[in-house]
N, C-alpha and C positions, 0 to 999 in steps of 0.2 A: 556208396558207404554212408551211413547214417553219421550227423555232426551230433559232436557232443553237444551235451546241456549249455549254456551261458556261465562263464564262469562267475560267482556270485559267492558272496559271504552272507554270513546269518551272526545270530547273535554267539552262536556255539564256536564258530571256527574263529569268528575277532576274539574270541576271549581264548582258544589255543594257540591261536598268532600271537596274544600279548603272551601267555606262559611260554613256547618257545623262542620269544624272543628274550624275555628275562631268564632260561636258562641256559643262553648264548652268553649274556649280558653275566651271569655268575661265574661261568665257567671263565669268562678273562677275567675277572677279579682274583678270584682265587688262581691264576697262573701269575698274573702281576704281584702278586703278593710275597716277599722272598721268605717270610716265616713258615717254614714246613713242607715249601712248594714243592720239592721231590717225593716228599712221603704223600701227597695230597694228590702227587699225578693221577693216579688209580680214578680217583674218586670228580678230579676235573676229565676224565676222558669219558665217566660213563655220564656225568649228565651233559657235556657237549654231544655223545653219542645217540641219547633221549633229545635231545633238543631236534636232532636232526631228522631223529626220523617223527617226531611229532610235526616238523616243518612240513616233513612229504606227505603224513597223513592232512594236513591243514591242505596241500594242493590236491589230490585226493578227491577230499569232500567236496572243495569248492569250483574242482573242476578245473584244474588250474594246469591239471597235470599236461592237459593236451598244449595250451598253450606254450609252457615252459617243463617239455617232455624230455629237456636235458640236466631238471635239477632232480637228479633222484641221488638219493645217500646211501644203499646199498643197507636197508634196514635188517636183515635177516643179519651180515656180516657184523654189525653194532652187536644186536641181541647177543649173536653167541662170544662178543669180547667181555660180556655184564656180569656176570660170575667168575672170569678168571682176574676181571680189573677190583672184582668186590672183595675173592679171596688173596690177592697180592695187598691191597690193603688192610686187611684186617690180620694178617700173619705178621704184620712192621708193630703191631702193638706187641708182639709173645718177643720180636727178634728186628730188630730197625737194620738190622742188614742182611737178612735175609729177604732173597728174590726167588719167587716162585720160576720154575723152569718154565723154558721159553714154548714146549711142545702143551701146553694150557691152551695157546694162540694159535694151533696149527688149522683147527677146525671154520675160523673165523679169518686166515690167513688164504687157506683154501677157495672160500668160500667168495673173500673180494677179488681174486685172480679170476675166477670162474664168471663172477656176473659183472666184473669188469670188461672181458673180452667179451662177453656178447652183448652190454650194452653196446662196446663200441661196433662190434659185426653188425648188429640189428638196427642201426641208426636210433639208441637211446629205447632199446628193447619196444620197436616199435613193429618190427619184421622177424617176430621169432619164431611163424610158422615158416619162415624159410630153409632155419636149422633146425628142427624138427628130429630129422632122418639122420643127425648126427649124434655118435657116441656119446662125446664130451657132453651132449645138450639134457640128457640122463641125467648124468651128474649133476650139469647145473637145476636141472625139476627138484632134484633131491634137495639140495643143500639151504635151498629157498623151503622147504616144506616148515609149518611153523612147528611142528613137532620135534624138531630137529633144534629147535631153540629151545621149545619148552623142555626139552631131555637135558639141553647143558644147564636150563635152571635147575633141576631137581637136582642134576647131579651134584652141582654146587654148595644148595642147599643141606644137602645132606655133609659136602665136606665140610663145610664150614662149623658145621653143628660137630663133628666128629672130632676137628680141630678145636673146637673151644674145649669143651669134653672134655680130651686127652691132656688139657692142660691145666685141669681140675685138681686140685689137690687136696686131703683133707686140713693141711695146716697153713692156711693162707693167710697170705698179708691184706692190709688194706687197698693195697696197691691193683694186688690178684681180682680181690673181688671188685672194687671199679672197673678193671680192664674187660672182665669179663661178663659186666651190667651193659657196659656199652659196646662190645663185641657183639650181647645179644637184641641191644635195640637196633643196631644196623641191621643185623641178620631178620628181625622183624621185618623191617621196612621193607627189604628182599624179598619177604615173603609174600606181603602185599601187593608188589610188583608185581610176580612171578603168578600169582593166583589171579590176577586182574587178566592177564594175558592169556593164560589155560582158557579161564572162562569165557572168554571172548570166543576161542575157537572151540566150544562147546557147545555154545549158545546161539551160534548163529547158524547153526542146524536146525536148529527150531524158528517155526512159524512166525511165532511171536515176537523175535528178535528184530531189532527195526535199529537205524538208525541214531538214536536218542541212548540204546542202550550200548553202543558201539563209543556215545560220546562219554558216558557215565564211565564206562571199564577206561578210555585213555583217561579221565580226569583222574582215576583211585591211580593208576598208573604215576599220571603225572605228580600227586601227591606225594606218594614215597619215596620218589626219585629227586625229586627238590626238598623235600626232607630230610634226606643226606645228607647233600647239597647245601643247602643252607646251616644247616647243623655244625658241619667242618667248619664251613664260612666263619661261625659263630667262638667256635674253640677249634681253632687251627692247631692247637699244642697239645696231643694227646697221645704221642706215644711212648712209650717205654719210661712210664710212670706220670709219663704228662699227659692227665685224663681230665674227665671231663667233671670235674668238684663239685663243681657247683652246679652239675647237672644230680649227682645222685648222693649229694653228701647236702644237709643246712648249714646257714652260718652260724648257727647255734651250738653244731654239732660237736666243737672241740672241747665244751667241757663233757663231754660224755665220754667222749677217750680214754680208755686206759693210760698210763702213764708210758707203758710196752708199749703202744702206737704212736705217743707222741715224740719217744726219741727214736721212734722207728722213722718218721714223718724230719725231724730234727735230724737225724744222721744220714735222710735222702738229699736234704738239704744241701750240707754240707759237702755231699760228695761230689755235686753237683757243682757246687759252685769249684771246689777244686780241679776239676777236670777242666770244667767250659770257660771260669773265670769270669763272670759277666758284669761285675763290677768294673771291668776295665772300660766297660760304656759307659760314655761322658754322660748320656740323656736316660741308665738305666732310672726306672720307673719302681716303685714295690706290686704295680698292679702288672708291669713287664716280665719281672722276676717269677710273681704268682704265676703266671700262664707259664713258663718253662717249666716249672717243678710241679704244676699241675695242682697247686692250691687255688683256694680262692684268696683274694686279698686277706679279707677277712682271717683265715686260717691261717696264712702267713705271717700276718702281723702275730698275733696270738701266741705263735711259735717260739719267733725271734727274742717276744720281751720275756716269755715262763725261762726257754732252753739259754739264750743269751746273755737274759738281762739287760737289753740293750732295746735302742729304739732302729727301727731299720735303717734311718742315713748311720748313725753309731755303730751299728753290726756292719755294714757294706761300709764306710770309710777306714775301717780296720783293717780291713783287707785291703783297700788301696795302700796304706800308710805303711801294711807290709811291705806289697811289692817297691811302693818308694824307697823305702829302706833296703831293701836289695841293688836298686838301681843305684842308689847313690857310694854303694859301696863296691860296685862291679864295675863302674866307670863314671873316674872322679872327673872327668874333664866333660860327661852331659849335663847340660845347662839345666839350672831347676825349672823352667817355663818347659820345657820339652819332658823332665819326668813329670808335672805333675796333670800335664796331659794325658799322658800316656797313660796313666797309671786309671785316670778316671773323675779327675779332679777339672771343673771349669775354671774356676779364676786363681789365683794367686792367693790371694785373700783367706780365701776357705782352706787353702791345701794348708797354708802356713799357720792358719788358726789351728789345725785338727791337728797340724804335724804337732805345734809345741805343745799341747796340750800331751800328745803321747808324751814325747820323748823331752819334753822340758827345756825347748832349745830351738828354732828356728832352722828348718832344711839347710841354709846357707852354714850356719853356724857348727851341725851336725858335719857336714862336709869338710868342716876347716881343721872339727878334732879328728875325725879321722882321717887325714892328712897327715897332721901334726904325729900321731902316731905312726904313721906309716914312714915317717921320715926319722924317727928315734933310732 
């Protein structure tokens, strides 16, 4: 039996070893990260899933594969999870609890049972002309075919295109068309993806096709998929109104607003905070807030002072000195250092300054009339 080459790296495979090592290295960031982390899954399993098999093509080239012939990732399996992980993400921006059905994954489900068992029959698919003359091994020829991936991109591609589409309206918010600028820059990236990889098994039908152009198509590959990747990274908060601002809006942009999009903007605001509450964080931020409602700082501020009249600690200590106000009237015997924690307030000092200033009177003080009352 003829030995393989020396396994050896070049300048091309060190530099796909550093890119899949950094989109190992992205992929735990963004799962450490608890802002968005469920809606994000999608998007951390396709570029761990690229990382992976960019690993196995780096052993591959370098020849590495003979050596360490039991690290293989089951690349074909990845491929066809990359369109159902792209359209279960991008359907959380139309609907954040809607989950795409589980029969998306059957083909890619299939497919790691199949060359899971004969990896391990073929000792690490090293003896696969021994199962040859078996049924199942049909199957598994098929499901490895890279047609059989490039067919669930297309497919995809087109749902996803179908799905933004149908959620097209003529009378749309500001909201709509953000969601659906950046529904379409992902779907680009996809596409760049997906046509790196056709082209590869087109091209290397021809003569001329060598090497070098093998590293060009995974590098556009690698591009698109760490452009996701990094993109979420960058604005993790972008669903169901929490978009990407300051990707497709300037900070210049809110005097151009109609006055209809800015209490449009002011009444998402608002809804928001009433739901989620997020003033009850002690370390809320205005640049933390921004990112939940999908502003940028900038635009946020801007809002608060036209629609509020107020400066943002003034608009957000309102609402603490609400809920205080409720606390101290639904249970006289909690201690005012435990409401004004609670409520969103750090020290004493600041709760007590904001409170009197509302209500003209000292929390302690508010507490004792209504007492007083309560005992008439």
């Amino acid at each position: 039996m003829q030995q393989p080459v020396t396994p050896s790296f070049d300048t091309w495979t060190s530099l796909f070893l550093l890119v899949s090592s950094f989109g190992f290295f992205l992929s735990v960031i963004l799962s450490i990260r608890k802002n968005n982390r469920s809606n994000n899954l999608p998007i951390i399993l396709l570029v761990l899933g690229f990382s992976c098999i960019l690993l196995y093509y780096v052993l591959i080239w370098t020849n590495y594969k003979y050596t360490y012939r039991y690290l293989y990732f089951f690349d074909t399996t990845w491929y066809l999870t990359f369109g159902p992980l792209l359209y279960s993400y991008i359907t959380r921006f139309y609907n954040n609890i809607f989950r795409i059905k589980w029969y998306h994954f059957v083909p890619a489900i299939a497919c790691f049972i199949i060359n899971a068992y004969y990896f391990v029959q073929s000792n690490g698919f090293q003896n696969l002309t021994e199962h040859k003359d078996e049924s199942l091994y049909y199957f598994f020829r098929v499901v490895n075919l890279p047609w059989l991936a490039a067919l669930s991109f297309i497919i995809y591609l087109i749902t996803i295109k179908d799905f933004i589409s149908f959620h097209k309206t003529n009378k749309r918010s500001q909201y709509e068309v953000l969601r659906d600028k950046w529904s379409t820059f992902l779907l680009c990236f996809f596409f760049v993806f997906a046509l790196s990889y056709i082209s590869y098994y087109v091209l290397v039908r021809f003569s001329f096709f060598s090497i070098h152009w093998d590293y060009a198509i995974s590098f556009s590959m690698s591009l698109a998929i760490y452009a996701i990747g990094y993109t979420v990274y960058k604005e993790p908060s972008i669903f169901n109104g929490e978009l990407l601002s300051n990707l497709f809006l300037k900070e210049s942009s809110l005097q151009e607003f109609t006055e209809a999009t800015k209490e449009e903007f002011y009444s998402k605001l608002l809804s928001y905070i009433s739901v989620n509450k997020p003033y009850l964080d002690n370390n809320l931020r205005l640049v933390q807030l921004a990112d939940k409602v999908g502003f940028s700082s900038h635009t946020l501020s801007k809002i608060i002072n036209e629609k509020a009249n107020k400066n943002f600690n003034q608009f957000i200590n309102e609402y603490r000195l609400q809920e205080a106000e409720k606390l101290l009237l639904e249970d006289s015997s909690i201690s005012i250092k435990t409401i004004y924690f609670d409520v969103g307030f750090n020290n004493k000092a600041t709760f007590n300054t904001a409170f009197k200033n509302k209500f003209n009177c000292t929390p302690s003080e508010y507490k004792k009339k209504y007492l007083a009352i309560q005992d008439r």
